[in-house]
C-alpha positions as CSV (number, residue, x, y, z in Angstrom):
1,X,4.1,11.8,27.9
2,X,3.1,7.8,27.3
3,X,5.4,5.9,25.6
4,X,3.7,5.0,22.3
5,X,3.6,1.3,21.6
6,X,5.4,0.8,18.5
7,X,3.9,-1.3,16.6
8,X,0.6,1.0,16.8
9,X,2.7,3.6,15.3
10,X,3.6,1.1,12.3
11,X,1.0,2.4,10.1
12,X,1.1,5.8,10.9
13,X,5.0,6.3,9.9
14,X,5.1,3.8,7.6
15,X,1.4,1.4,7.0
16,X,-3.8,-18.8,5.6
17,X,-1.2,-21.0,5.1
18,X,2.2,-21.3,6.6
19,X,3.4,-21.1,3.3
20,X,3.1,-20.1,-0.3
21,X,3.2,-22.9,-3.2
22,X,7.2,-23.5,-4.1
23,X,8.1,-21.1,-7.0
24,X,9.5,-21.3,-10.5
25,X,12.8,-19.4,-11.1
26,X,12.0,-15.9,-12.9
27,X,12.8,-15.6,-16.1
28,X,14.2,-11.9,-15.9
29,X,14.1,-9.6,-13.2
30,X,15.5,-5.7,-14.4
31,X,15.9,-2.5,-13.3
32,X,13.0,-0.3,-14.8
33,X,13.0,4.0,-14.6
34,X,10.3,6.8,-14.3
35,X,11.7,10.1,-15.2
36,X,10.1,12.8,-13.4
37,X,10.8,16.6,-13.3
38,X,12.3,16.0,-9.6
39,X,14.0,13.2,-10.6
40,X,13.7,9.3,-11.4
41,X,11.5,6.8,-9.9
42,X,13.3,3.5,-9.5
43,X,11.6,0.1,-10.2
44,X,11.7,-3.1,-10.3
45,X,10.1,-5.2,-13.4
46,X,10.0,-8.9,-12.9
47,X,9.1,-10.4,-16.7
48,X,8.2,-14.4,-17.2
49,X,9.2,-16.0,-19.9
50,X,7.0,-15.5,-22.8
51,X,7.4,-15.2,-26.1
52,X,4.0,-13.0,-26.4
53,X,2.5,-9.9,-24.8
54,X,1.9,-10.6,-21.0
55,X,-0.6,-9.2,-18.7
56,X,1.2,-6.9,-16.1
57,X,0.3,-5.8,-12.3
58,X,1.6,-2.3,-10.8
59,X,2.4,-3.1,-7.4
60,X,2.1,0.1,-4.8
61,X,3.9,-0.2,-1.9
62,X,2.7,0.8,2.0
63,X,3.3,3.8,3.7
64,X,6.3,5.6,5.8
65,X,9.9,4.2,4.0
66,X,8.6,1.4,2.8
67,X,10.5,0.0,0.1
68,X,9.4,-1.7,-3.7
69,X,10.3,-5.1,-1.7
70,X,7.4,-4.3,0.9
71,X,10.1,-3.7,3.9
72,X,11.0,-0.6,5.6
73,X,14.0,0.8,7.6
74,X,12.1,1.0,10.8
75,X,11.8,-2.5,11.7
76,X,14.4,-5.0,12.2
77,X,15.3,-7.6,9.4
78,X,12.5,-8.0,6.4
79,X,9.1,-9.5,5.3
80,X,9.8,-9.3,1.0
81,X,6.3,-9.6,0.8
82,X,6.0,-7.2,-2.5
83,X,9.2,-8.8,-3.3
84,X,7.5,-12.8,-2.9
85,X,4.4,-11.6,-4.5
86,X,6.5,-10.6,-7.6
87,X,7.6,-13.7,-7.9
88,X,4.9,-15.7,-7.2
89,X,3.0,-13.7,-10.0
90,X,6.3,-14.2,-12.7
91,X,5.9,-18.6,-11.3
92,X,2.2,-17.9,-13.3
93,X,3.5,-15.8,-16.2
94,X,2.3,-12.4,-15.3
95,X,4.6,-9.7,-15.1
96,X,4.3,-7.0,-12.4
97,X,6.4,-3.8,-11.4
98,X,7.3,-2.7,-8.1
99,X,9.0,0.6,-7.2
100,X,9.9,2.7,-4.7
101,X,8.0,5.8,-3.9
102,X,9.6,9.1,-4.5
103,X,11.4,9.9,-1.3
104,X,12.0,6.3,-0.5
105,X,15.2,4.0,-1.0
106,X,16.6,4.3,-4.4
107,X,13.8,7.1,-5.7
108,X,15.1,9.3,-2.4
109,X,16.4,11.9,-5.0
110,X,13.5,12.0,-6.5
111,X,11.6,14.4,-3.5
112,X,13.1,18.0,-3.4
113,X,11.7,18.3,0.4
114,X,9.5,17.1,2.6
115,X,7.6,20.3,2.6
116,X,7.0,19.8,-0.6
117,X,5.3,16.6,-1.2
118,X,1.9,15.9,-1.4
119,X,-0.5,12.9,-1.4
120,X,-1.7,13.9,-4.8
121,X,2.4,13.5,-5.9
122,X,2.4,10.0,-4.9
123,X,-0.9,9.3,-7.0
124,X,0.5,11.0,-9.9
125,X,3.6,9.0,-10.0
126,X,1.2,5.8,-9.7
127,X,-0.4,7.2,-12.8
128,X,2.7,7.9,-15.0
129,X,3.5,4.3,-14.4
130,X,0.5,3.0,-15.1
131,X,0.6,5.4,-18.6
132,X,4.4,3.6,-18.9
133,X,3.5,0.3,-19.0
134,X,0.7,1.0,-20.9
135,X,2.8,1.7,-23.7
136,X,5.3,-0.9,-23.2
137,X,4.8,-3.7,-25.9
138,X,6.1,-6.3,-23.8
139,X,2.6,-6.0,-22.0
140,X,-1.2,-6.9,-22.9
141,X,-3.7,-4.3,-22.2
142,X,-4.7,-6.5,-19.0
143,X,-2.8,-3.9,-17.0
144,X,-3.8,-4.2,-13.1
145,X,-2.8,-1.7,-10.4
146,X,-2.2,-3.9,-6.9
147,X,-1.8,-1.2,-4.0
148,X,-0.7,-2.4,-0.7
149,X,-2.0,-0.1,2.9
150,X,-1.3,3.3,2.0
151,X,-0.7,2.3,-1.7
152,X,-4.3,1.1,-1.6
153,X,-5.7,4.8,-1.6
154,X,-3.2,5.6,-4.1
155,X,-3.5,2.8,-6.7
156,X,-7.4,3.5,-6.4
157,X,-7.2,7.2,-7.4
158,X,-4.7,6.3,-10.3
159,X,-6.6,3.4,-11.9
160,X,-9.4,6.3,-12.2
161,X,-7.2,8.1,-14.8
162,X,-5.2,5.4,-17.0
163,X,-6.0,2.5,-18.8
164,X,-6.4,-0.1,-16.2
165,X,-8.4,-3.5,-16.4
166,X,-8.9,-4.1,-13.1
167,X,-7.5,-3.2,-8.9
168,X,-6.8,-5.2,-6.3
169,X,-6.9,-3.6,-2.5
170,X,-4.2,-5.2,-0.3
171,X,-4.6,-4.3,3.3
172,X,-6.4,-0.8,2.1
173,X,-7.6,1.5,4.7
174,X,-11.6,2.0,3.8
175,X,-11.9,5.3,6.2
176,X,-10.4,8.3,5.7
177,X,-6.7,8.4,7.3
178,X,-7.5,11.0,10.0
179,X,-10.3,8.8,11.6
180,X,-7.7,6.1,11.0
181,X,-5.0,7.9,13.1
182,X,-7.6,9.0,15.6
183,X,-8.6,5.1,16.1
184,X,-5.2,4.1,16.8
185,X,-3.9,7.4,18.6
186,X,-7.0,6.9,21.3
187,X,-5.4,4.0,23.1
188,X,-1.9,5.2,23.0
189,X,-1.9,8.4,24.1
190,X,-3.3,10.3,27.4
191,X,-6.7,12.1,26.9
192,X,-4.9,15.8,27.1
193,X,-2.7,14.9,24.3
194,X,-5.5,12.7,22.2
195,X,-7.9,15.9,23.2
196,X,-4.6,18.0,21.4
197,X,-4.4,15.6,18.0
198,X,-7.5,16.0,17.5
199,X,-7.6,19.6,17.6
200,X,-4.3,19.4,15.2
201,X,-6.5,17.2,12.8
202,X,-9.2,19.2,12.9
203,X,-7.4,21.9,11.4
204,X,-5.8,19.9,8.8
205,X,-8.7,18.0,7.8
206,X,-10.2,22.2,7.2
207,X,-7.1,22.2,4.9
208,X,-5.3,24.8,7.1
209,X,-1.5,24.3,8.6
210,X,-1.7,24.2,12.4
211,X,0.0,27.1,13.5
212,X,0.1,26.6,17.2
213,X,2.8,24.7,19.0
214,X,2.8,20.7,18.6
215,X,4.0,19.4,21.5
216,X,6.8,16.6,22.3
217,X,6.2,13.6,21.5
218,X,3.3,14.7,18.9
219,X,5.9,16.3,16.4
220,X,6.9,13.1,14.9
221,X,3.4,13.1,13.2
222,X,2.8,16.7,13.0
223,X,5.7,18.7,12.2
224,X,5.2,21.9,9.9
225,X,7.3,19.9,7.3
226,X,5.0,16.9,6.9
227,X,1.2,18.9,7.5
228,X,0.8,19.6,3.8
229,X,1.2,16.0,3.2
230,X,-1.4,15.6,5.8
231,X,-3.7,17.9,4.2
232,X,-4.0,16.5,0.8
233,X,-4.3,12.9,2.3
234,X,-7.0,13.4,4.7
235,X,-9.5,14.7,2.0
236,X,-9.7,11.2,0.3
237,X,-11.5,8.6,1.6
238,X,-11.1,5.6,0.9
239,X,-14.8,4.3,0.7
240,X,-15.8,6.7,-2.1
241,X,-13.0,7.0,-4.0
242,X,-12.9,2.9,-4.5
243,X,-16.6,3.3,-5.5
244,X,-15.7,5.6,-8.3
245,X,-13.9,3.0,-10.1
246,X,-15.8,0.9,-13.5
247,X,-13.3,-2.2,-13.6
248,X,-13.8,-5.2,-11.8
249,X,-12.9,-5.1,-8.2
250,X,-10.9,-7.1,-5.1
251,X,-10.4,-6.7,-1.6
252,X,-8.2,-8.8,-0.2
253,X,-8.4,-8.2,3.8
254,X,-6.4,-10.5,6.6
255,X,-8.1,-11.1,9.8
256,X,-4.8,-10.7,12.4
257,X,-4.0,-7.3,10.4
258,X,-3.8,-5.0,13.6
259,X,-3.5,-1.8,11.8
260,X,-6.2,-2.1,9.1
261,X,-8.9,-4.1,10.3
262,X,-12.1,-6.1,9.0
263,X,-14.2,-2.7,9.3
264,X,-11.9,-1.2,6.6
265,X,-12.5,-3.8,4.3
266,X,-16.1,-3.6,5.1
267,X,-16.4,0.1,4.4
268,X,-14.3,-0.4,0.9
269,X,-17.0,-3.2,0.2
270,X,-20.1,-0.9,1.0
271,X,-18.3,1.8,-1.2
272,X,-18.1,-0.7,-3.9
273,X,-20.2,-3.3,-3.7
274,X,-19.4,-5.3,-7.1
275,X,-15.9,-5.8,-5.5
276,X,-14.9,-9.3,-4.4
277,X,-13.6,-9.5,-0.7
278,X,-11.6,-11.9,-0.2
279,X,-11.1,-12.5,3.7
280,X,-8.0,-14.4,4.9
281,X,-7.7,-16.0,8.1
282,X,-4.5,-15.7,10.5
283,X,-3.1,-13.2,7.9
284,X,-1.3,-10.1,9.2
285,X,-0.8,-6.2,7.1
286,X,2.0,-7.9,5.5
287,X,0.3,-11.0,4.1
288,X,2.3,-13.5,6.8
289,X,-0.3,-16.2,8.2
290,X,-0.1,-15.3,12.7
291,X,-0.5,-18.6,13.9
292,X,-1.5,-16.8,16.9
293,X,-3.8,-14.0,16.4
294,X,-3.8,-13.0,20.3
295,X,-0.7,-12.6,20.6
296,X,1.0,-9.1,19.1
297,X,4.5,-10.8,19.1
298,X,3.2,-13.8,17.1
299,X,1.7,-11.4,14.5
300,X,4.2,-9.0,14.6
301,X,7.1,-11.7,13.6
302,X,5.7,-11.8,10.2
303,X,7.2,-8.6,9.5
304,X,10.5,-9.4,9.9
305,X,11.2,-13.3,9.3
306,X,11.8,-13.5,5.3
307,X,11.6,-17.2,5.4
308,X,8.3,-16.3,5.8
309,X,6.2,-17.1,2.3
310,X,3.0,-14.3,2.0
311,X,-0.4,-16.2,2.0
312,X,-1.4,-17.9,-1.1
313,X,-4.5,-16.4,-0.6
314,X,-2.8,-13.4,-1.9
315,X,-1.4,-14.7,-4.9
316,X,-4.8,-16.3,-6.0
317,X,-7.0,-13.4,-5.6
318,X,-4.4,-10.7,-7.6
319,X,-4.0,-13.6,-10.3
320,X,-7.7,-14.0,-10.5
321,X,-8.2,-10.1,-11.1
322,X,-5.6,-10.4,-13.8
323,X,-7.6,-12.8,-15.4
324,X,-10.8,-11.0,-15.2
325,X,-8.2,-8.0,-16.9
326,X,-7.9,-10.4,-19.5
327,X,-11.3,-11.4,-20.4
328,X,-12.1,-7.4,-20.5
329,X,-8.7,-6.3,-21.9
């Protein structure tokens, strides 16, 4: 079979300016816990110094092991771009907590097995958090749900249930994930085994488990294990779900972002056409400006080089939404 070029694969296992404005120390950065009946969700709260309530931003991370910082065990060295954005949002005096996914880094206890998760799991955990820090005194009601990629889709279907002012889309995928993995599968693998995925897909999609034999090279995606998983994530899409939501709205979309592109964000924008969409030029999925967005090494650096700050772009348009999660809050 065809070697598969890694970096397409980023999204599926996972998934400007040169620089961000210098930063102000934070104030407090602590360890914050979401009990759960499988176990405990591990986060990160990063709290300015203010001596009133302060207006607070969930921050979802991407998909595959992708940690509450924003990097993940399959790529060398790290991008901190959850991490930077944190900070960047504490330097303003908003608060914002960043964990990491049941199954992931410190919350790995946390999923039984991997037959047993679900998409729907993930979205619920966004929801308790949400419910959390909605309680939490130490925050305003101008609580705003920030989901990066594959946290995107999630954050979306949890700000439908809680008490949320307003959701930013960070790199969000606006068409359902198994026309997504179809798109980037199509130049990556040969037409018998593209002709094969598809079938696979097909089934899934129809909510059944593929019973027939996956082979080499395929299993990675489609094991028995991770199907169910499949199956409750490829009946969501993106484009309707973000159009279901009554709080204000932003897109924030980077134009050298090789795995979710400008017709995602165009398809989250017809779905909800309020939203703001905030284009950024040069910016790659993990909000590091490419200063050359032909070149697949030059964008893919980004994702390793913490020195690295994330586009101010970024920073601005999540601030602004927590400022229109003020006026409304």
């Amino acid at each position: 079979m065809q070697k598969i070029d890694r970096f397409k694969f980023l999204a599926l296992t996972g998934g400007a300016a040169a620089c961000a404005l210098p930063l102000r120390a934070l104030a407090a950065e602590s360890n914050l816990t979401l009990q759960t009946a499988t176990g405990a969700i591990f986060g990160t709260l990063s709290l300015p110094a203010r001596a009133k309530a302060v207006p607070i931003v969930l921050l979802i991370a991407g998909s595959g092991p992708t940690d509450h910082d924003g990097n993940s065990v399959m790529l060398p060295g790290k991008n901190d771009s959850l991490k930077q954005l944190a900070a960047a949002l504490a330097s303003r005096g908003i608060a914002s907590l960043r964990y990491d996914k049941r199954g992931i880094a410190a919350s790995a206890a946390a999923m039984t097995a991997e037959k047993d998760l679900r998409f729907d799991t993930l979205v619920d955990d966004a929801a308790a958090w949400v419910a959390l820090l909605a309680r939490d005194p130490r925050f305003s009601r101008a609580l705003v749900v920030a989901g990066h990629s594959e946290g995107s889709l999630i954050g979306m279907i949890a700000a439908q249930r809680g008490s949320v002012a307003a959701f930013v889309s960070l790199e969000g995928a606006g068409r359902p994930a198994d026309t997504i993995l179809h798109a980037q599968l199509r130049p990556a693998l040969p037409p018998e085994f593209l002709t094969k995925a598809d079938a696979i897909m097909a089934q899934l999609k129809a909510g059944n488990l593929y019973t027939g034999a996956v082979p080499a090279g395929l299993d990675t995606l489609f094991r028995p294990s991770v199907q169910p998983y499949l199956i409750s994530w490829f009946k969501y899409d993106p484009a309707v779900e973000i159009g279901k939501l009554r709080i204000p709205v932003t897109i924030v979309q980077g134009t050298a972002d090789v795995q979710v592109t400008m017709t995602d964000a165009e398809a989250l924008k017809r779905g909800a056409p309020s939203a703001r969409l905030v284009v950024v030029p040069g910016m790659n999925h993990v909000f590091k400006y490419a200063p050359d967005v032909s070149s697949q090494a030059a964008i893919l650096a980004g994702y390793s080089d913490p020195k690295l700050q994330d586009a101010p772009q970024v920073i601005d348009a999540v601030a602004s939404a927590v400022s229109f999660g003020v006026l409304i809050g």
